[in-house]
C-alpha positions as CSV (number, residue, x, y, z in Angstrom):
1,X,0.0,0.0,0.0
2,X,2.8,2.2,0.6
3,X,4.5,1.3,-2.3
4,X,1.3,2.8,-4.1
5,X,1.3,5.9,-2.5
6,X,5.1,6.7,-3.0
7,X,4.3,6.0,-6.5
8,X,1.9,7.8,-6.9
9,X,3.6,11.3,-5.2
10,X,6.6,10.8,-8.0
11,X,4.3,10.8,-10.4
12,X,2.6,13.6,-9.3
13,X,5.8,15.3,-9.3
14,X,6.8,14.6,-12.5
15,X,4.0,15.9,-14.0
16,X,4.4,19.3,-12.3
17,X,7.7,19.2,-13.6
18,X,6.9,18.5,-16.9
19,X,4.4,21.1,-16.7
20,X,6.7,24.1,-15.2
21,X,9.6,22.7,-17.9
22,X,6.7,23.2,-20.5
23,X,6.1,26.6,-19.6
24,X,8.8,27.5,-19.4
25,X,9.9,26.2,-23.2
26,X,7.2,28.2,-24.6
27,X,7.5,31.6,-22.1
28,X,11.5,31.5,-24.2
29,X,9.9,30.6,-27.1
30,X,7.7,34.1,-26.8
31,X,10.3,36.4,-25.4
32,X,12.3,35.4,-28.3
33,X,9.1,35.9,-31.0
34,X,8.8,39.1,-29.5
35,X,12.5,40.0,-29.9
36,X,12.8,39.2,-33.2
37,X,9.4,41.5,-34.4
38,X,10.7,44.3,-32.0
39,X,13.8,44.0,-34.2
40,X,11.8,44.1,-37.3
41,X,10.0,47.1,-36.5
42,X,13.2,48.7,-35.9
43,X,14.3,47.8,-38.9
44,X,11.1,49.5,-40.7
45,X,11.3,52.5,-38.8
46,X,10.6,55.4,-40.6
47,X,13.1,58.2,-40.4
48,X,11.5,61.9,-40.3
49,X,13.3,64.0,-42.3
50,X,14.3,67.3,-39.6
51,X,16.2,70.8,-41.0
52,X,20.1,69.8,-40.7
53,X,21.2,73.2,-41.6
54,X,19.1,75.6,-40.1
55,X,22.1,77.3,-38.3
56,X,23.7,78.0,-41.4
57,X,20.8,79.7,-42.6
58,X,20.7,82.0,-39.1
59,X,24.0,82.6,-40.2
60,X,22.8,84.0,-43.3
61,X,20.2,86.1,-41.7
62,X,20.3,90.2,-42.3
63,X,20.2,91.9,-38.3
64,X,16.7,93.1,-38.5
65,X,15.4,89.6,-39.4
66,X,18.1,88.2,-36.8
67,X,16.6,90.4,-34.3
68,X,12.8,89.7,-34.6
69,X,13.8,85.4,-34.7
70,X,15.4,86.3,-31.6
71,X,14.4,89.4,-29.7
72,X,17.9,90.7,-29.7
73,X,20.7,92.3,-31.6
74,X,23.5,89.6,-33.0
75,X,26.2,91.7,-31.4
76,X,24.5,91.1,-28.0
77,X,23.7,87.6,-28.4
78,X,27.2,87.2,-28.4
79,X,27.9,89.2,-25.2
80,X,24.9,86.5,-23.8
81,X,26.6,83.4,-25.2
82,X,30.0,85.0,-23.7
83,X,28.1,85.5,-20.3
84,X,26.7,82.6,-20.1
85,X,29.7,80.1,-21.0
86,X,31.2,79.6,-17.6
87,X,28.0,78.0,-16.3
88,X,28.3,75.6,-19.4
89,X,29.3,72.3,-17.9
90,X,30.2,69.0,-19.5
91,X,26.7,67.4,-18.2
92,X,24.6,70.0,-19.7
93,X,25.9,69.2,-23.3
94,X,24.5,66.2,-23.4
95,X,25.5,62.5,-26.0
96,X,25.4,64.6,-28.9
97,X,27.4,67.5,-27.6
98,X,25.0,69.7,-29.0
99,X,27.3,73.4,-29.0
100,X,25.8,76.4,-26.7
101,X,25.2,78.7,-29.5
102,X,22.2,76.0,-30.9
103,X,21.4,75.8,-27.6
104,X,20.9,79.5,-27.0
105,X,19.2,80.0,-30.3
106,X,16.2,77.4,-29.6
107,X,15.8,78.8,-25.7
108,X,15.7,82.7,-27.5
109,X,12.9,81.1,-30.2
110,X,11.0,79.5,-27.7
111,X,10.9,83.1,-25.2
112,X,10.1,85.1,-28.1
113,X,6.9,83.1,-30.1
114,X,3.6,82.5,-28.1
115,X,3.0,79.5,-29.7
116,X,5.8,77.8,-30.2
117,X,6.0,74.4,-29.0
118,X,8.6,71.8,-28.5
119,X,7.6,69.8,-31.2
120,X,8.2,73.0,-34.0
121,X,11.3,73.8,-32.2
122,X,12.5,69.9,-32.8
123,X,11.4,70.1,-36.5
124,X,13.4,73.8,-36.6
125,X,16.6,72.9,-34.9
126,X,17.0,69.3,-36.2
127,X,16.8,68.0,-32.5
128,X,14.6,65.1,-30.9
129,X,11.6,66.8,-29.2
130,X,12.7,65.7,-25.5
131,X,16.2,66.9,-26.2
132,X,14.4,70.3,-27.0
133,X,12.9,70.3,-23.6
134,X,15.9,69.3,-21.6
135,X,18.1,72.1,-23.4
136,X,15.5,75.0,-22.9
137,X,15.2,74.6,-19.2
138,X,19.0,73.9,-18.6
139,X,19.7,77.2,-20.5
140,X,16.9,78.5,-18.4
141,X,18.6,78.0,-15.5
142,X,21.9,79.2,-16.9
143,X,20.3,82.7,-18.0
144,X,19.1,82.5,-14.0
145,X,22.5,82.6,-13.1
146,X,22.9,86.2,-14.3
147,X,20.9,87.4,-11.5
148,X,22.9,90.4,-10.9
149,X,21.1,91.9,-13.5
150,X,18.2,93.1,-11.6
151,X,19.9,95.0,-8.6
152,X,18.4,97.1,-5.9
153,X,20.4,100.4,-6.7
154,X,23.4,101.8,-3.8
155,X,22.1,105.2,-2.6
156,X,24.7,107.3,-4.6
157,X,22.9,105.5,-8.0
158,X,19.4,105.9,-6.2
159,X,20.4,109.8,-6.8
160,X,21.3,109.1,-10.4
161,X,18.1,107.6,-10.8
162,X,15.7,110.3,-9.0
163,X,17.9,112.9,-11.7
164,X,16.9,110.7,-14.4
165,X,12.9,110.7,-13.5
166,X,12.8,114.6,-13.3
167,X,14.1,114.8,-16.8
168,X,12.0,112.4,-18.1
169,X,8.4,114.2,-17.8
170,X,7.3,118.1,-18.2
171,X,6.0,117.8,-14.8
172,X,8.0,115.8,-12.8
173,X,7.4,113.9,-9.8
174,X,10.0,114.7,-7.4
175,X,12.7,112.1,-5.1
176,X,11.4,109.5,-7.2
177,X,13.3,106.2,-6.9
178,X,11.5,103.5,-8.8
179,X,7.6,102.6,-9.6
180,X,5.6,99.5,-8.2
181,X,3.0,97.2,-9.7
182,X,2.0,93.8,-10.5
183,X,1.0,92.0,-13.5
184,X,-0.4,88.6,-14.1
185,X,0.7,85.7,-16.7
186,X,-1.4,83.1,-17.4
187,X,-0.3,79.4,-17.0
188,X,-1.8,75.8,-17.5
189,X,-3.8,74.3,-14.4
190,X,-1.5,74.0,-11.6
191,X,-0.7,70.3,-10.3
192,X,-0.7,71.9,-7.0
193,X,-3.8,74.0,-5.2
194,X,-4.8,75.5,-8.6
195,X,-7.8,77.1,-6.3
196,X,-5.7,79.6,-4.9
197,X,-4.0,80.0,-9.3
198,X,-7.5,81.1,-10.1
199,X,-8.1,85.2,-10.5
200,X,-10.8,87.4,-10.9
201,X,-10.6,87.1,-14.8
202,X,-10.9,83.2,-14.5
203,X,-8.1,82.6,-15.5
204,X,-5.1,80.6,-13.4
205,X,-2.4,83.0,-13.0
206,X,1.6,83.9,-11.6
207,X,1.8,87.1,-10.8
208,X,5.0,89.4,-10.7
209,X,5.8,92.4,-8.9
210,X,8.3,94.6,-10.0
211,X,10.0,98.0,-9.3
212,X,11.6,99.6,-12.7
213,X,13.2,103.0,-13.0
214,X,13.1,105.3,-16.2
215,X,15.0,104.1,-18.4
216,X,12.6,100.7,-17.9
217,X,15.2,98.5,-16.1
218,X,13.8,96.2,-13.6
219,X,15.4,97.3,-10.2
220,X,13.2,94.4,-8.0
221,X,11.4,91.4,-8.9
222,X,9.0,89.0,-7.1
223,X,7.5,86.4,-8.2
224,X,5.6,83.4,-7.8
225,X,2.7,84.7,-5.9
226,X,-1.0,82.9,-6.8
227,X,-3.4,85.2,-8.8
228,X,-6.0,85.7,-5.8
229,X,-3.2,87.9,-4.2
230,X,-4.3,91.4,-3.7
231,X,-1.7,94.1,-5.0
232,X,-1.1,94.9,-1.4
233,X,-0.7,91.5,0.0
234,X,2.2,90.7,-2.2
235,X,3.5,94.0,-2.1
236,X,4.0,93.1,2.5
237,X,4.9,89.7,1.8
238,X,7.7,90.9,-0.7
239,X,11.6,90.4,0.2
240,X,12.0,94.2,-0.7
241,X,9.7,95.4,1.4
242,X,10.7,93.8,4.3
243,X,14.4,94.8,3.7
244,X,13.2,98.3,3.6
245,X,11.3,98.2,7.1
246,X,14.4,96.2,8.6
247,X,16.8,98.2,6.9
248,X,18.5,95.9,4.9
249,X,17.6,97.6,1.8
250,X,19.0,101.3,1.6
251,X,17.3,104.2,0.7
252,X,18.3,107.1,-0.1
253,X,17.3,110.7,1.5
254,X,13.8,111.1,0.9
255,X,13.6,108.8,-1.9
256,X,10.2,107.4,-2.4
257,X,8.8,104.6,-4.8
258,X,5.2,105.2,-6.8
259,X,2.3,102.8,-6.3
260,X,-1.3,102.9,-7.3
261,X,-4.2,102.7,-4.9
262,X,-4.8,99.3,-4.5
263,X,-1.2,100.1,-2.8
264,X,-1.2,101.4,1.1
265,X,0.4,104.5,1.7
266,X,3.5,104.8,3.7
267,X,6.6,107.4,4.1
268,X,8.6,105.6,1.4
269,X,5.6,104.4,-0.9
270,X,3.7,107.1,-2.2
271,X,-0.5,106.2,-3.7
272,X,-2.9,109.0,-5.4
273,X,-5.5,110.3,-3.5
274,X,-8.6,107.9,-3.8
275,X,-10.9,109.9,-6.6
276,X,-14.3,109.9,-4.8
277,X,-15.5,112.8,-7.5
278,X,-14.9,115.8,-4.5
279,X,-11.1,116.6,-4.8
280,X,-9.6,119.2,-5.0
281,X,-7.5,120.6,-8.1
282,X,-4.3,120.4,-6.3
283,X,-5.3,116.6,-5.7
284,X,-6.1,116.7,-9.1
285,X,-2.7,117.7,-10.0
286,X,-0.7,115.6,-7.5
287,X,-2.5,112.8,-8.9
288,X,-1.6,113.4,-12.3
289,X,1.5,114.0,-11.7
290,X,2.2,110.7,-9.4
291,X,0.2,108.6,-12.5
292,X,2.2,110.4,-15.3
293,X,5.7,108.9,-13.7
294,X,4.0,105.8,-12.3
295,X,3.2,104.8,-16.4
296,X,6.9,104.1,-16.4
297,X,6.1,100.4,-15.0
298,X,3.0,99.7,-17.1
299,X,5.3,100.8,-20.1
300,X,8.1,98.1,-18.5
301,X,5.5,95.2,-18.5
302,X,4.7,96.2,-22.5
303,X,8.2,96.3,-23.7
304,X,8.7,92.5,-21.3
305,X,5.4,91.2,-22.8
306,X,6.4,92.4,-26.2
307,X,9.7,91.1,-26.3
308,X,8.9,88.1,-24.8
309,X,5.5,86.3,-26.1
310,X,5.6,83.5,-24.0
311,X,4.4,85.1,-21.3
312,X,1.3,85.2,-23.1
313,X,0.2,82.2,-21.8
314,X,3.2,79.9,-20.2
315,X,1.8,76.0,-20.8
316,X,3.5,74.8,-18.3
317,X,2.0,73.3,-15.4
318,X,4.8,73.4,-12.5
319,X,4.4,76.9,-10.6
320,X,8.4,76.4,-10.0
321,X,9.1,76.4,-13.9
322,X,6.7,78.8,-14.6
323,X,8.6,81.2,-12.2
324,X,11.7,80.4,-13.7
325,X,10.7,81.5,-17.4
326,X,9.4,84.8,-15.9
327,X,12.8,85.3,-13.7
328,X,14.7,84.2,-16.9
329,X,12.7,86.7,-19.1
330,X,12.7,90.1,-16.8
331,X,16.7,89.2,-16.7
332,X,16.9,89.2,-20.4
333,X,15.0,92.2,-20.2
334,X,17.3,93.9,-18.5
335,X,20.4,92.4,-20.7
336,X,18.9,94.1,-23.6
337,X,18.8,97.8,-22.2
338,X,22.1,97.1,-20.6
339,X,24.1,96.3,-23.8
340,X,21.8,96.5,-26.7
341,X,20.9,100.1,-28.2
342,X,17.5,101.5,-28.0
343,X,16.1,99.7,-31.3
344,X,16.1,96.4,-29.6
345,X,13.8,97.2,-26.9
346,X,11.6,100.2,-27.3
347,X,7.9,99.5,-29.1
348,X,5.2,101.6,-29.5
349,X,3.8,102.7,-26.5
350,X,0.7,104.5,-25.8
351,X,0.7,108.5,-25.0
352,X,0.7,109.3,-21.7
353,X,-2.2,110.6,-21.6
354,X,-3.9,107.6,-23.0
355,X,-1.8,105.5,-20.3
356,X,-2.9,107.5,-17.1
357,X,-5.4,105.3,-14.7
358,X,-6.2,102.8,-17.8
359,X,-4.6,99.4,-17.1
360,X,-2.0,96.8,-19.0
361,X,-4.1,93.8,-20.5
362,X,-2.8,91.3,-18.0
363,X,-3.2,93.8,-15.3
364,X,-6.1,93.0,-13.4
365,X,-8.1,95.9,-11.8
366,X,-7.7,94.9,-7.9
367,X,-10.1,96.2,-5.0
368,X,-8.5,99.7,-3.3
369,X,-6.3,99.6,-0.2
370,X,-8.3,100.4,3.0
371,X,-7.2,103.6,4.3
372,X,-6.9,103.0,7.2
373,X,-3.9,100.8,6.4
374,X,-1.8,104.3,5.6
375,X,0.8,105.5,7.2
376,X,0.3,108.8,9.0
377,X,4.1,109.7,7.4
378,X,3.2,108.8,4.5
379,X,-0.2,111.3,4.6
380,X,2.2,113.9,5.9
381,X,4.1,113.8,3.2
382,X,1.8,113.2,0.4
383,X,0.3,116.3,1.8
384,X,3.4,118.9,1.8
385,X,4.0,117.5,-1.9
386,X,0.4,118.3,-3.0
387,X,1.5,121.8,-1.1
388,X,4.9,121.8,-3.2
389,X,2.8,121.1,-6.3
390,X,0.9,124.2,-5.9
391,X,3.4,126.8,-4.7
């Protein structure tokens, strides 16, 4: 009886074996069918003809075309390429060793067309599309690098700059240091709390605050903020103005920067008087006067938007590479009007007239600063300018 039972285990066993041995004959005999189609596809795989000598033809290009392909003069391309080269590593080249100049050429297309997407700039540049992606946002970062460009000015330059705003308007707003506002750019549903993304307009939005001076340079920059901000909230929450109530950030004698009213008003931050239809014409005239230098920022955000069409609408759904496109762009900005001459970055603006209490497009009208948030120096001194004004 026992015999029969041990007989009948082994064969029992034997069978499984057979089985699993089975299996596992035909699981080779599939990997290796697979193999050899995967290998036959490859074989068939079309090759899409790209542009192979594009850069020849940029070569090739005359300085005005040059300069509309890629928002700057060739001469200061070079001084970018030439800046930017140290930060050019061995890792960032990538298999191909694609050279910095290409690289620098599809970042500069890809800033300066509101619709062009990775997949054009592959077909352009004669690149895979990924490869596209992964050289914009390294050169991104490298641009980043030139931070330097946007600088809080030293108090002597602060002077220099003041000098500058009295000689830039008939009627001149005095111990001006720099004007204050915020714009909104328009990005692809955040991954992250798109709720708080979502402005007034319906639209999801970054939005940037910046300081520029007359000539249009960006002195200060924050950004990152979500569109449901108010103007004021991100104006306390900013690194410049706490510098300025700590002291950190210098400013110079009387120096004050211009803000509109959604704006509080303070001893170095100075905001028209609210228009309730019963002031008087000296408020009249300090108001225009504050809004006809304060137009310098509005006119900064035009030439950046102009030069710059991504920020149209940034399709990008990381809040963190969103920010860096806009940090990367007001830097370029300031590049340009550094080195370039005036052709490369003044458009057509609007009169000033025209450009007095109306607002850019991506400017969203925000709710007015309570007043009871003003600062009783800054109501003093608003008042003995409106005086000034009318001596």
């Amino acid at each position: 009886m026992e015999f029969l039972i041990n007989a009948i285990i082994d064969n029992q066993e034997t069978q499984s074996e057979n089985i699993l041995l089975n299996y596992n004959k035909k699981r080779i005999k599939q990997v290796k069918r697979r193999n050899l189609l995967l290998k036959s596809d490859l074989k068939k795989k079309r090759s899409v003809p790209k542009v192979n000598n594009y850069l020849d033809i940029i070569k090739n290009y005359p300085e005005d075309v040059f300069q509309s392909h890629f928002r700057m003069a060739r001469s200061t391309f070079m001084i970018l390429r030439n800046s930017i080269q140290p930060y050019w590593t061995r890792s960032l080249r990538g298999r191909l060793g694609h050279s910095l100049e290409m690289c620098l050429y599809v970042t500069l297309w890809k800033l300066g067309n509101s619709n062009g997407t990775f997949r054009e700039l592959s077909d352009r540049f004669g690149v895979a599309k990924g490869t596209t992606h992964k050289i914009f946002f390294n050169v991104i970062k490298m641009i980043s690098s030139l931070k330097n460009e946007i600088i809080w000015p030293s108090a002597v330059k602060q002077r220099q700059v003041m000098e500058h705003f009295e000689r830039s308007r008939c009627n001149p707003f005095p111990f001006v240091v720099g004007c204050v506002d915020v714009t909104h750019f328009n990005i692809s549903l955040p991954k992250n709390d798109a709720i708080s993304y979502y402005n007034r307009k319906g639209n999801h939005t970054i939005i940037l605050q910046a300081i520029c001076d007359s000539k249009f340079r960006f002195l200060d920059v924050f950004i990152g903020c979500p569109g449901s901000c108010h103007d004021a909230h991100v104006w306390k929450t900013s690194p410049i103005y706490k510098g300025i109530i700590s002291g950190e950030v210098e400013l110079a004698e009387n120096a004050v920067i211009l803000g509109d009213s959604a704006y509080p008003l303070s001893k170095f931050l100075l905001t028209p008087y609210r228009d309730n239809g019963h002031l008087r014409s000296e408020e009249r005239k300090f108001n225009y006067c504050l809004s006809s230098t304060r137009v310098f920022i509005e006119q900064s955000y035009g030439i950046l938007e102009q030069k710059f069409k991504i920020l149209n609408y940034i399709n990008l759904r990381s809040v963190k590479k969103a920010s860096m496109v806009i940090f990367a762009c007001t830097i370029l900005h300031n590049f340009i009007i550094n080195r370039g001459n005036p052709s490369e970055y003044l458009v057509e603006l609007p009169e000033n007239n025209n450009v007095i209490n109306e607002e850019n497009e991506n400017h969203l009208s925000t709710s007015l600063a309570p007043e009871e948030n003003n600062d009783l120096d800054g109501i003093a001194i608003r008042r003995n300018l409106t005086t000034l004004f009318c001596s």
